[in-house]
N, C-alpha and C positions, 0 to 999 in steps of 0.2 A: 878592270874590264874595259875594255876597244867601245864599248855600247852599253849605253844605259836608257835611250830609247831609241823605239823602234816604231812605223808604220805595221798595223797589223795587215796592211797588202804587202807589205814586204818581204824578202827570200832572203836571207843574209843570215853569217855567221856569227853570233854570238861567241866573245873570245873570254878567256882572264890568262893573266898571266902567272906560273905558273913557276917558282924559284924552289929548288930541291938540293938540300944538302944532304950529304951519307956518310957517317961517319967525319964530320965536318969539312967534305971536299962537295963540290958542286958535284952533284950529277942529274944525269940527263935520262929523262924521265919517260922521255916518251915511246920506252917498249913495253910500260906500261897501260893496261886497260884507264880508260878513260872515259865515266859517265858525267852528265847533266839531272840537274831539280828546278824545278821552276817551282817553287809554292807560292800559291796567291798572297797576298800581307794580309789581306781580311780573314784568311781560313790557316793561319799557319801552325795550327794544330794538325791538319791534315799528314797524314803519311807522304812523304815525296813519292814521285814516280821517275824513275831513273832512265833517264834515254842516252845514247851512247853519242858518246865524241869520238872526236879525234885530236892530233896535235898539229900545229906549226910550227917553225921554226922560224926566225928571222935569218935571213941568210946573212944581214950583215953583224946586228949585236950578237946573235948566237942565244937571244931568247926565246925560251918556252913556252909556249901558249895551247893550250887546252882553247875548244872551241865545239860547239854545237851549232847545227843550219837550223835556223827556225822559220816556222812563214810558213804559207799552202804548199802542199809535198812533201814538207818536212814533220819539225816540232810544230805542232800549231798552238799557238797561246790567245786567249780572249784576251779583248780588249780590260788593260787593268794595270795593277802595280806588283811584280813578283820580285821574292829574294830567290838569287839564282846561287843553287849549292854544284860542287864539283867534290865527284869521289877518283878517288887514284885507288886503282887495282895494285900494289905490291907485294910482296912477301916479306912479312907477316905481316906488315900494316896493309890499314884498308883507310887513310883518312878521308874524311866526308869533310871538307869547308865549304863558307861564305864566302863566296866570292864578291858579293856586291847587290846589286838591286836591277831591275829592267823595267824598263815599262813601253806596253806597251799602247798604241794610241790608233 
């Protein structure tokens, strides 16, 4: 992940990156759907709630990155410490990973 924390007045994108092999040749991922999880680390029993992303590309390595906007307008997250999950839409997989951690202050 690009961020691990963040001001909770802040508007920014929430990235991870996001390496995909198929059939053991790279592919490129992102005409797939693409959600966000934020669950709090105190409640991580809770059920995730799924908010949608999008991708970027790095124009020059040619990396993948999955990304969600968070902050007022956007995802908005309380001030705390969340593990951030990312689901990939594909046929027939659906995987849900860990991306990493965030917190926000």
């Amino acid at each position: 992940m690009n961020k691990t924390r963040i001001s909770v007045a802040s508007k920014e994108y929430v990235r991870a990156l996001v390496d995909v092999t198929k059939d053991g040749v790279v592919f490129n991922p992102t005409s797939d759907g693409v959600q966000f999880a934020f669950t709090a680390i105190e409640n991580l029993s809770t059920a995730p709630t799924w908010n949608t992303g999008s991708w970027e590309t790095d124009p020059v390595t040619g990396k993948h990155y999955a990304r969600c906007l968070v902050g007022p307008g956007a995802v908005v997250l309380a001030v705390g410490a969340y593990v951030v999950h990312v689901k990939i839409t594909d046929d027939p997989q659906i995987p849900a990973i860990k991306a990493g951690t965030l917190t926000v202050y």
